[in-house]
BALOBA-1460 file (C-alpha; in Angstrom, 3 decimals):
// residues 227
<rec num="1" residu="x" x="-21.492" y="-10.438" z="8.604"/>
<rec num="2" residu="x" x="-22.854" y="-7.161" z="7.164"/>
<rec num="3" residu="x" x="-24.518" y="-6.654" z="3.998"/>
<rec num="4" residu="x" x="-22.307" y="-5.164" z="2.166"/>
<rec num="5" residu="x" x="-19.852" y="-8.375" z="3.129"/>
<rec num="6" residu="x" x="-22.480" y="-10.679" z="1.924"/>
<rec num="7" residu="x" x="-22.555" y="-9.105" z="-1.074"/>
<rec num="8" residu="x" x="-18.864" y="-8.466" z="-0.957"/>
<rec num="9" residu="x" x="-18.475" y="-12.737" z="-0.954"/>
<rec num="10" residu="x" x="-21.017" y="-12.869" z="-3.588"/>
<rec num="11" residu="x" x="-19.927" y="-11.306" z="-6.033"/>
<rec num="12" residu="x" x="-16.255" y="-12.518" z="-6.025"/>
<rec num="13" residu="x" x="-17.821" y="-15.685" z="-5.876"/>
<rec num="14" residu="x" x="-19.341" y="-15.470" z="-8.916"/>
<rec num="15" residu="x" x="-16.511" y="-14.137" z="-10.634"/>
<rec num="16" residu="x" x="-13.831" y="-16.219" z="-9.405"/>
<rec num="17" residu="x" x="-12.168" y="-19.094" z="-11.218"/>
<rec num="18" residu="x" x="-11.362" y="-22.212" z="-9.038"/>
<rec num="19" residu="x" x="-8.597" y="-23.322" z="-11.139"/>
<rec num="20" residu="x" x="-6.540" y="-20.473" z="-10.579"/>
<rec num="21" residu="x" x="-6.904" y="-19.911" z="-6.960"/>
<rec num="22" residu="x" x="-3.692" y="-22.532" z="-5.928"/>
<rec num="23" residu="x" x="-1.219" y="-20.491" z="-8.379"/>
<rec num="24" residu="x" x="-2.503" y="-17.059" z="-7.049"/>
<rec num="25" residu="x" x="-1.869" y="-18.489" z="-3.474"/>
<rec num="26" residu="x" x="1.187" y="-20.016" z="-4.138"/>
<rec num="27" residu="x" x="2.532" y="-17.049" z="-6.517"/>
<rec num="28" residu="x" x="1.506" y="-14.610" z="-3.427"/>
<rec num="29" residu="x" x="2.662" y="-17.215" z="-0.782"/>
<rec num="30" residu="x" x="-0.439" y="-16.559" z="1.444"/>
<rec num="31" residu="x" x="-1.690" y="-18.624" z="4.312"/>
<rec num="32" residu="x" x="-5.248" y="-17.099" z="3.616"/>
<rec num="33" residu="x" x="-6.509" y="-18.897" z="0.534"/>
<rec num="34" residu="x" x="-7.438" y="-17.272" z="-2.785"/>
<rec num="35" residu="x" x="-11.290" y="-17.928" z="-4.307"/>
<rec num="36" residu="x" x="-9.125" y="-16.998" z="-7.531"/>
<rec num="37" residu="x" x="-10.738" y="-14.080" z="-8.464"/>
<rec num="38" residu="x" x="-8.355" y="-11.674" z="-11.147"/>
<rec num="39" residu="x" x="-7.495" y="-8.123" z="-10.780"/>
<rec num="40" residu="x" x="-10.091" y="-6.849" z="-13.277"/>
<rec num="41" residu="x" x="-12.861" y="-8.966" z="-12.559"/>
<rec num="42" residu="x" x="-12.739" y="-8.205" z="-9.219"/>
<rec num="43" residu="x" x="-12.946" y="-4.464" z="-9.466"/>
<rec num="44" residu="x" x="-15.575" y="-4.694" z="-11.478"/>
<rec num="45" residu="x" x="-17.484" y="-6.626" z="-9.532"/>
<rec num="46" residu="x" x="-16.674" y="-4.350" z="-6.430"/>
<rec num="47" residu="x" x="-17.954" y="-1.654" z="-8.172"/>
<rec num="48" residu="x" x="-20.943" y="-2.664" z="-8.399"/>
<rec num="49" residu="x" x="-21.582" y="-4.227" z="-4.914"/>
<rec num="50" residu="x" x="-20.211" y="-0.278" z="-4.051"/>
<rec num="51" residu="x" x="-22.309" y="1.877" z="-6.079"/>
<rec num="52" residu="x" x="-25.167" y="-0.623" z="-5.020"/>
<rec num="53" residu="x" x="-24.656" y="0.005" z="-1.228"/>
<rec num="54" residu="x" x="-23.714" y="3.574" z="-0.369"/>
<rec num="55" residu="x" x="-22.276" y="4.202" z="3.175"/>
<rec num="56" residu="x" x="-23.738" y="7.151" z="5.182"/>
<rec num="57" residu="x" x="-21.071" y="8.640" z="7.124"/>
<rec num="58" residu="x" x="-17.334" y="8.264" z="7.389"/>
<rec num="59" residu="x" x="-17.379" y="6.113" z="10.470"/>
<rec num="60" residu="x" x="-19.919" y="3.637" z="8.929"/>
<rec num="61" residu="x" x="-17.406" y="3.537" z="6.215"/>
<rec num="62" residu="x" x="-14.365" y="3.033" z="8.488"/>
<rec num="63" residu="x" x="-16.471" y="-0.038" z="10.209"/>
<rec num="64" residu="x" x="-17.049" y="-1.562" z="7.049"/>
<rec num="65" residu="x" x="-13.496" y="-1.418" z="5.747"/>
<rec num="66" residu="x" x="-12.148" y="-2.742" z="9.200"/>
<rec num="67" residu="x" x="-15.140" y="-5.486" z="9.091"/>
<rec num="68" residu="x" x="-13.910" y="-6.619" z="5.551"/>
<rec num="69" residu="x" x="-10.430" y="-6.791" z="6.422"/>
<rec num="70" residu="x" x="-11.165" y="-8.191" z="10.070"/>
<rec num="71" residu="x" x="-13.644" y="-11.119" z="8.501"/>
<rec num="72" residu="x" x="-12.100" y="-12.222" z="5.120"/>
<rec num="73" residu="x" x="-12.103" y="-15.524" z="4.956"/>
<rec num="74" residu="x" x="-10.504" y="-15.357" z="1.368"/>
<rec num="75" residu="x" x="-7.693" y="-13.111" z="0.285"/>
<rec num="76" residu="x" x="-9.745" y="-11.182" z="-2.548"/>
<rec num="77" residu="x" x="-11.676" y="-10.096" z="0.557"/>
<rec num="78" residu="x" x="-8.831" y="-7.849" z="2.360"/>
<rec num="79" residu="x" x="-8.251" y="-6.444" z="-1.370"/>
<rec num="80" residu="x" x="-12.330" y="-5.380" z="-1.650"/>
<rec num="81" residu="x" x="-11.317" y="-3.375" z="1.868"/>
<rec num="82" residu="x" x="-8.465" y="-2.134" z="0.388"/>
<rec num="83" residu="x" x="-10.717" y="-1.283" z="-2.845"/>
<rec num="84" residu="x" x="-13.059" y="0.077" z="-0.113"/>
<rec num="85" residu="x" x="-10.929" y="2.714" z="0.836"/>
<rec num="86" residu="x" x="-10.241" y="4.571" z="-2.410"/>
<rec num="87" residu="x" x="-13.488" y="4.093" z="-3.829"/>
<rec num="88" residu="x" x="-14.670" y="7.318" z="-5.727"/>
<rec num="89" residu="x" x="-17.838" y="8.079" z="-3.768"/>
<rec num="90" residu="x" x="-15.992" y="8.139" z="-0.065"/>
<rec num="91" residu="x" x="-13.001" y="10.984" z="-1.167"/>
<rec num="92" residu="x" x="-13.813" y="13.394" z="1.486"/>
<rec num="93" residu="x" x="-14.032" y="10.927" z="4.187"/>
<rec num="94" residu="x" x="-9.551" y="10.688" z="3.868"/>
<rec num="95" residu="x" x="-8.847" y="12.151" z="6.840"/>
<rec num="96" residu="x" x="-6.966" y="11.938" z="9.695"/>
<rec num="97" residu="x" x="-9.173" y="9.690" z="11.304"/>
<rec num="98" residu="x" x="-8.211" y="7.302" z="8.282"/>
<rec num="99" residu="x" x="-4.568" y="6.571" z="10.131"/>
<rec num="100" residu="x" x="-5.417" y="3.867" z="12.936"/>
<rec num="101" residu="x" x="-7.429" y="1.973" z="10.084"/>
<rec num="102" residu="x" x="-5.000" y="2.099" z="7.968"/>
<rec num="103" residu="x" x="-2.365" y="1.298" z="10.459"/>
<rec num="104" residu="x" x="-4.317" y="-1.999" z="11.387"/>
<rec num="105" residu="x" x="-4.280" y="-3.348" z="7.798"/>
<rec num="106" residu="x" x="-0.428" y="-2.275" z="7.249"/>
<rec num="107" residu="x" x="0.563" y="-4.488" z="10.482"/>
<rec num="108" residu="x" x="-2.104" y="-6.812" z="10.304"/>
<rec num="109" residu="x" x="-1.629" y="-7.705" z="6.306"/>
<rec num="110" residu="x" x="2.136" y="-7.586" z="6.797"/>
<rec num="111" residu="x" x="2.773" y="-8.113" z="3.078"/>
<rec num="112" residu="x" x="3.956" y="-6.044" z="-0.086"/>
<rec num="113" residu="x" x="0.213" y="-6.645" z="-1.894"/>
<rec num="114" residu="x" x="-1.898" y="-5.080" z="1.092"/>
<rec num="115" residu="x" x="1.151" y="-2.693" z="2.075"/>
<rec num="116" residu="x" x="2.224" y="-0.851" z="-1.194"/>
<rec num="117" residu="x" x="-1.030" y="0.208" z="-2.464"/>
<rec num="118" residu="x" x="-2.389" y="1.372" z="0.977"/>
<rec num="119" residu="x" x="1.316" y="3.268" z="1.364"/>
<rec num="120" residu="x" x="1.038" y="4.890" z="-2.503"/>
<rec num="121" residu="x" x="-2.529" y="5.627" z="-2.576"/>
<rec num="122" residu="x" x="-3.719" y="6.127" z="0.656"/>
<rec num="123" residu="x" x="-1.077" y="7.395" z="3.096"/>
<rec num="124" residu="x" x="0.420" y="9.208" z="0.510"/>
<rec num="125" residu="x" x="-2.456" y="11.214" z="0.222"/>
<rec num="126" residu="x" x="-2.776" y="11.528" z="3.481"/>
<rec num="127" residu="x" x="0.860" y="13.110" z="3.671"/>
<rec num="128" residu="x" x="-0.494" y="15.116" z="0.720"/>
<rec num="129" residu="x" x="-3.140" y="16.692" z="2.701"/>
<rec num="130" residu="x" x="-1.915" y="16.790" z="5.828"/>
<rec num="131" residu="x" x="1.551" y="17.528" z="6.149"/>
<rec num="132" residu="x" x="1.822" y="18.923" z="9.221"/>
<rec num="133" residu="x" x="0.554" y="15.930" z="10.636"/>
<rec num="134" residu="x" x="1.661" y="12.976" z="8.686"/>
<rec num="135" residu="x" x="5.578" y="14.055" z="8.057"/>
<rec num="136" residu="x" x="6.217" y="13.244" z="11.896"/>
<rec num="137" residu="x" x="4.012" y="10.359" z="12.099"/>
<rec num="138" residu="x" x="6.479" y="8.864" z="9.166"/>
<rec num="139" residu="x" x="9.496" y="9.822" z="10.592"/>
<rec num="140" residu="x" x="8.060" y="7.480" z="13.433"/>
<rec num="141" residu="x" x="7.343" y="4.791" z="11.577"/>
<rec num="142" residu="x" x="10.589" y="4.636" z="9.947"/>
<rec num="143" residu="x" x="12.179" y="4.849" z="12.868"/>
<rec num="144" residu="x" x="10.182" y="2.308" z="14.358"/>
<rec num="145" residu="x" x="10.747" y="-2.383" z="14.355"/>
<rec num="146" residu="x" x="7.737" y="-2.786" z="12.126"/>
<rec num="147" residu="x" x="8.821" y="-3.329" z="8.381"/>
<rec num="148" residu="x" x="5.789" y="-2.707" z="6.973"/>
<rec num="149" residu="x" x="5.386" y="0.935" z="8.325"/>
<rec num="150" residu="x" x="8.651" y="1.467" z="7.931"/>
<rec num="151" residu="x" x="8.415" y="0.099" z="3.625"/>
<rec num="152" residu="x" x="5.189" y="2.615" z="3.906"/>
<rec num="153" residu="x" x="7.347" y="5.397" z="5.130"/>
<rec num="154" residu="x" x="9.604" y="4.667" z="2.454"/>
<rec num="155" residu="x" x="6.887" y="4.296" z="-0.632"/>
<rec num="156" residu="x" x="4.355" y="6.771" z="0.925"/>
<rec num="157" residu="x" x="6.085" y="9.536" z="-1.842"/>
<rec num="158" residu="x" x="6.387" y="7.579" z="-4.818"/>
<rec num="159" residu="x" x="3.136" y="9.350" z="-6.862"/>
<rec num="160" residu="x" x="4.586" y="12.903" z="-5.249"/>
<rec num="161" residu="x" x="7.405" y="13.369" z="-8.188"/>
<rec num="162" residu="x" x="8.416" y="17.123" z="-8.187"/>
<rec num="163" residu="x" x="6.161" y="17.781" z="-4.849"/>
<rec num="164" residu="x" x="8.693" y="15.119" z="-3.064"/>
<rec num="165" residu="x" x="9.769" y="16.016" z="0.305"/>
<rec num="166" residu="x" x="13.807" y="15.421" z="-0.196"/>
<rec num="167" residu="x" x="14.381" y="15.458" z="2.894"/>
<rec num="168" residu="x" x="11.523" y="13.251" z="4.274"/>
<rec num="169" residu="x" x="12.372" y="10.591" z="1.713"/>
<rec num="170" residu="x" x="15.965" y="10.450" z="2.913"/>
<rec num="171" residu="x" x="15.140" y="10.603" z="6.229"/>
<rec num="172" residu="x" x="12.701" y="7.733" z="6.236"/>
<rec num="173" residu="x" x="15.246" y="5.880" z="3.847"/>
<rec num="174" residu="x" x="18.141" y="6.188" z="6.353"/>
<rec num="175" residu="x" x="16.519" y="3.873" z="9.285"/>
<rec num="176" residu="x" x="16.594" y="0.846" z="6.910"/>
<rec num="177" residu="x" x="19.842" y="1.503" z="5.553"/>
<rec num="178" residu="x" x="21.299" y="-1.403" z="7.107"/>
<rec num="179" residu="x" x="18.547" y="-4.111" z="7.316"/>
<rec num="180" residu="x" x="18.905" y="-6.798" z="5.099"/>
<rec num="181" residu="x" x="15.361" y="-7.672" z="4.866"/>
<rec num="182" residu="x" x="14.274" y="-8.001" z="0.794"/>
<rec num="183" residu="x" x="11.551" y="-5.778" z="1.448"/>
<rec num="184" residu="x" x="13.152" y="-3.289" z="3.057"/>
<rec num="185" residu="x" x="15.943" y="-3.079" z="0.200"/>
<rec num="186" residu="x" x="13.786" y="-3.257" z="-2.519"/>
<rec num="187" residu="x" x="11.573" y="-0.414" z="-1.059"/>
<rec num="188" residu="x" x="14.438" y="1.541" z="-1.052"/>
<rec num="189" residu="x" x="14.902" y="0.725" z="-4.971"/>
<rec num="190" residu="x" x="12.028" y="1.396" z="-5.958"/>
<rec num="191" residu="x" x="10.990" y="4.964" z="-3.778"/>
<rec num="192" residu="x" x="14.584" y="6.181" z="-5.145"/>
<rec num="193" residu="x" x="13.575" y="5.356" z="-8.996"/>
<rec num="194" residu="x" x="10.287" y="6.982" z="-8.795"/>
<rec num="195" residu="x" x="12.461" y="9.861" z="-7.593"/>
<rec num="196" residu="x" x="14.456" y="9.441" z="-9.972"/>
<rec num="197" residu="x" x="12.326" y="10.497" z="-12.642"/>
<rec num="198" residu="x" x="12.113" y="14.146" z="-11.877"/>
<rec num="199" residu="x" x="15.417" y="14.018" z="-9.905"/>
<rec num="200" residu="x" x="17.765" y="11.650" z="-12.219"/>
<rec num="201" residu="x" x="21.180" y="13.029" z="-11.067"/>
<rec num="202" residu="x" x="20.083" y="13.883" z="-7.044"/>
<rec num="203" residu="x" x="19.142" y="9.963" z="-7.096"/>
<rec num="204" residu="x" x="22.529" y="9.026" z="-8.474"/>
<rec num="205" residu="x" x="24.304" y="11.150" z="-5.934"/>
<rec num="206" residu="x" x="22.595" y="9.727" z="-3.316"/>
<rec num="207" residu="x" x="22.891" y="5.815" z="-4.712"/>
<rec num="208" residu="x" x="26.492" y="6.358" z="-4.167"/>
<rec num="209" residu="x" x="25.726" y="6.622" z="-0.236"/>
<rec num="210" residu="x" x="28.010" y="4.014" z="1.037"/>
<rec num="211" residu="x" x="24.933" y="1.995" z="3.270"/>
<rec num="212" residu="x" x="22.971" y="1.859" z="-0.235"/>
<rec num="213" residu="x" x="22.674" y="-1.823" z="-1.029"/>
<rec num="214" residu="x" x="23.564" y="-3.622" z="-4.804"/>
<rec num="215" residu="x" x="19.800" y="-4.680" z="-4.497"/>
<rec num="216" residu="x" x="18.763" y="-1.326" z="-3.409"/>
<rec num="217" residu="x" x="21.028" y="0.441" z="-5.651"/>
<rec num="218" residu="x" x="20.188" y="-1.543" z="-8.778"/>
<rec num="219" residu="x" x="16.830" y="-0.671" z="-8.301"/>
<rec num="220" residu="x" x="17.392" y="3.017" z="-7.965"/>
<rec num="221" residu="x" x="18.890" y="3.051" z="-11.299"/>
<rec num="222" residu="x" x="17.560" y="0.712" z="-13.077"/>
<rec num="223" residu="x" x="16.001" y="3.009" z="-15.788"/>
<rec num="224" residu="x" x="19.248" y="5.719" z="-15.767"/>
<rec num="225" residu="x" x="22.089" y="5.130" z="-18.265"/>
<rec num="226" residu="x" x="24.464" y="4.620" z="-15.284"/>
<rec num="227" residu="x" x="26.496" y="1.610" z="-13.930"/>
């Protein structure tokens, strides 16, 4: 275990609360258990284990993310790698080379906690800055049998509001049209109501698509003053 891990553990540690660690696993229905560390506890401990020990280079950064996330013994753990990966002081180092790391933890964490905020905040961006690149690679992944790249596909636009890619979000919607999977719908939803918010009657339209499901459809509208 590197140091930053060891300090990593040690700090949630400290801040965690015993007690709460069953509800948090059973609320998140995880296999890996919980120390029961909070949301803003935890990043403020992380902070400070951060700022405390500066990475040098980008791939010394990518080895400790993938060493967090390959290690954790505790749940909190995968979410300091996740914290890891946005932290302030390693902006520059979101590149291209990011996507097989964060591939791993989208297939490897297979759940809507890991998936969503490394699909909003950190492929999105990606897409962002690399268009060229990243448009094909999530017309791939939406096309592809893994649900979590294919819900990243789907949610990778949702901070993008007037800069959304129409097109791309349809076209990475379409693929999951018909799978009944929760996640898949509700992905859907929720991608078309964050459109929805600079696009209100384009979403509508396009809610009326016949392979839209109720879930996926009640979603999309949830905020509009439509039936």
């Amino acid at each position: 275990m590197s140091p930053l891990h060891q300090a990593v553990r040690l700090a949630l540690s400290a801040a965690a609360e015993p007690a709460k660690a069953e509800v948090m696993r059973a609320y998140m229905k995880s296999e890996m258990p919980f120390l029961g560390v909070q949301a803003s506890p935890r990043r403020a401990a992380l902070k400070k284990v951060f700022t405390g020990h500066r990475l040098g280079a980008a791939p010394e950064w990518r080895r400790a993310v993938l060493g967090l996330w390959r290690e954790a013994e505790y749940r909190e753990e995968r979410y300091a790698a996740i914290e890891l990966t946005g932290f302030r002081l390693y902006k520059t180092w979101q590149t291209l080379y990011t996507i097989p790391m964060y591939e791993e933890m989208i297939v490897t964490g297979a759940w809507w906690d890991y998936v969503d905020e490394l699909a909003v905040h950190r492929v999105g961006g990606l897409l962002g800055a690399f268009p060229d690149t990243m448009r094909p690679l999530m017309l791939d992944w939406a096309r592809g049998d893994d649900l979590w790249k294919r819900r990243t596909s789907i949610l990778c636009q949702n901070r993008f509001k007037e800069r959304t890619d129409t097109g791309l979000l349809y076209a990475c919607i379409e693929p999951s049209l018909s799978d009944t999977d929760f996640f898949a719908r509700k992905a859907i939803g929720w991608a078309l109501r964050e459109y929805a918010k600079v696009k209100p009657d384009e979403v509508v339209r396009y809610a009326d698509h016949k392979g839209i499901s109720g879930l996926s459809r009640r979603e999309a509208l949830r905020n509009l003053p439509v039936t």
